[in-house]
C-alpha positions as CSV (number, residue, x, y, z in Angstrom):
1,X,-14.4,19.1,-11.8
2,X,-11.1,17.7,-12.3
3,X,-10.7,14.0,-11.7
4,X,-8.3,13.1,-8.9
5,X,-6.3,9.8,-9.4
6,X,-6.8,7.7,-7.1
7,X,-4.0,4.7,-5.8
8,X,-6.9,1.8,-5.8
9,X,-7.2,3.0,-9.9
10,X,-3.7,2.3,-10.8
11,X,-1.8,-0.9,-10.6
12,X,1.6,0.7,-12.1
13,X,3.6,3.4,-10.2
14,X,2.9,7.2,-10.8
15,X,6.1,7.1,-13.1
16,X,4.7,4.5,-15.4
17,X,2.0,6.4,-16.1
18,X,0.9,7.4,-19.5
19,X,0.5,10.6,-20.8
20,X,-3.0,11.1,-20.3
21,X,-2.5,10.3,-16.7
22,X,0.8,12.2,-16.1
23,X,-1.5,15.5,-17.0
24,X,-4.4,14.4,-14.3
25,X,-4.3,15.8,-11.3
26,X,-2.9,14.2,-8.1
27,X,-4.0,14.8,-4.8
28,X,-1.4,14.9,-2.1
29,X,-2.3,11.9,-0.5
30,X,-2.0,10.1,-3.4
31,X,1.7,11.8,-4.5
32,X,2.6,10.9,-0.6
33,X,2.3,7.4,-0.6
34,X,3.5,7.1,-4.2
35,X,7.0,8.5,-3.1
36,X,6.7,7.2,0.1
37,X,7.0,3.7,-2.2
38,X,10.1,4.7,-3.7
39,X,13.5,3.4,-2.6
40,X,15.4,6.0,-0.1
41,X,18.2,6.9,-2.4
42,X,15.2,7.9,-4.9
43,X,13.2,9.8,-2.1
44,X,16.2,12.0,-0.9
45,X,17.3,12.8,-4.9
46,X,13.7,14.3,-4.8
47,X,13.8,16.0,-1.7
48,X,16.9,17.7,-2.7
49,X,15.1,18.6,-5.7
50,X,12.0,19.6,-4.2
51,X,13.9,22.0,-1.3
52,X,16.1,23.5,-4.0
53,X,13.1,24.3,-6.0
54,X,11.5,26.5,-2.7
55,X,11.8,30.1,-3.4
56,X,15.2,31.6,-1.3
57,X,15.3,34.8,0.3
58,X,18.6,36.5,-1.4
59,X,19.5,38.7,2.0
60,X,19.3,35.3,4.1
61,X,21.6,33.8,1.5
62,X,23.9,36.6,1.7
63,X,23.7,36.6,5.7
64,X,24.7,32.7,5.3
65,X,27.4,33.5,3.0
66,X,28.9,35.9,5.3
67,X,28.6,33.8,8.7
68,X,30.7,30.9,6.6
69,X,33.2,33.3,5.8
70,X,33.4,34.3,9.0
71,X,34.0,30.8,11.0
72,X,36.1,30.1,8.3
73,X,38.3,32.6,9.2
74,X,37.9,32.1,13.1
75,X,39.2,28.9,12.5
76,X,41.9,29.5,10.5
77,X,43.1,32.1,12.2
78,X,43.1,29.9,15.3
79,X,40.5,31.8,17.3
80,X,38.6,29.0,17.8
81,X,39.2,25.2,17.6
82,X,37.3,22.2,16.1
83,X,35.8,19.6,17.5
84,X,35.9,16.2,15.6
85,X,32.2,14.8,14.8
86,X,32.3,11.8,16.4
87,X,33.4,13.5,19.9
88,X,30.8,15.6,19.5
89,X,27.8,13.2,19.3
90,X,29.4,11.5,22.3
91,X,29.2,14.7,24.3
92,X,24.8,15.2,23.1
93,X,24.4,12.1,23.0
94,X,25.6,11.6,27.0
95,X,24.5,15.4,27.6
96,X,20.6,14.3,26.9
97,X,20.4,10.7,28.4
């Protein structure tokens, strides 16, 4: 049975570990608080990283691809206008109050 790290063993963070350790399994819970720990800017750098890592569908890519292109061109062909962000945050945010 493979030994599971536990937090309460370890008195440096999971990227001080040694090598010995770095090839021990971790159990989620574990992995959760330890990123939890880490500053923000260093928790969304891995979530980018972990969400571009998810396998991607290449027809729902493509279907993305094609629905940019296609506001794009509403826009610039004046079919449609934009709205500026801040005016629209206004408008949800007093829509759901």
């Amino acid at each position: 049975v493979p030994h599971v790290l536990d937090p309460n063993e370890h008195d440096v963070p999971f990227w001080e570990w040694t090598e010995r350790e770095a090839h021990m399994p971790l159990s989620i819970e574990t992995l959760e608080a330890e990123v939890l720990g880490l500053p923000p800017a260093e928790r969304a750098r891995l979530l980018e990283k972990l969400i571009s890592s998810l396998d991607v569908d290449p027809c729902i890519e493509e279907a993305w691809a094609a629905e940019v292109e296609r506001r794009n061109a509403e826009i610039e062909q004046g079919a449609v206008s934009t709205v500026p962000g801040p005016e629209v945050l206004a408008r949800l945010k007093a829509e759901f109050q």
